[in-house]
Residue, then its C-alpha position, 0 to 999 in steps of 0.5 A: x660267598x665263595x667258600x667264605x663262612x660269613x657267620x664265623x665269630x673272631x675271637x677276641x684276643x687279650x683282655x677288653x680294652x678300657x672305656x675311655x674316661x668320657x664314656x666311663x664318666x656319661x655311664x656312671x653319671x645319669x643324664x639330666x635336662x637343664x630343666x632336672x636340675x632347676x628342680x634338684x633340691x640337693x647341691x652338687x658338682x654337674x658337668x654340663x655340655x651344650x652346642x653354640x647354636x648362634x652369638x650375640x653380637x654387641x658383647x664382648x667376651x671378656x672383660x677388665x679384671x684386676x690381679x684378684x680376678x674381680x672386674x674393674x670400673x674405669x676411672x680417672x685414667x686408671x681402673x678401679x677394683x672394688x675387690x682389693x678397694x684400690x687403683x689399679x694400673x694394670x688389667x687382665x682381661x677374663x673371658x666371659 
């Protein structure tokens, strides 16, 4: 369009940039459903991705910890950590 050559190519200048480490990972990882890795017979590390599609309500997000990280039962006006097998004053809460 006025005198423009619209198929002319830019070259690239410079080397090709790098993947970035997301897509790097997605392109040496295959993909596999929830369903694929029910079915795996070996163990390994995945990384998982989802959407929130809706929330529970009624539950909580998280619950009483103790410093070891085990959840804690109240009991007697204080908590009480299976995990260490002792009384605890003080919690963390930890997500769920």
């Amino acid at each position: 369009v006025h005198g423009i050559d619209v198929d002319t190519s830019v070259p690239l200048i410079g080397s090709r940039g790098k993947a970035p480490l997301d897509e790097e990972f997605l392109r040496m990882h295959p993909k596999k459903t929830m369903g694929d890795l029910i079915d795996l017979a070996e163990n390994g590390v995945f990384s998982v991705c989802g959407n929130v599609v809706g929330i529970v309500g009624g539950e909580e997000w998280w619950y009483p910890a103790c410093k070891c990280h085990k959840s804690v039962i109240p009991d007697s006006g204080a908590y009480y950590c299976n995990g260490c097998g002792k009384h605890v004053f003080q919690v963390v809460p930890r997500y769920c």
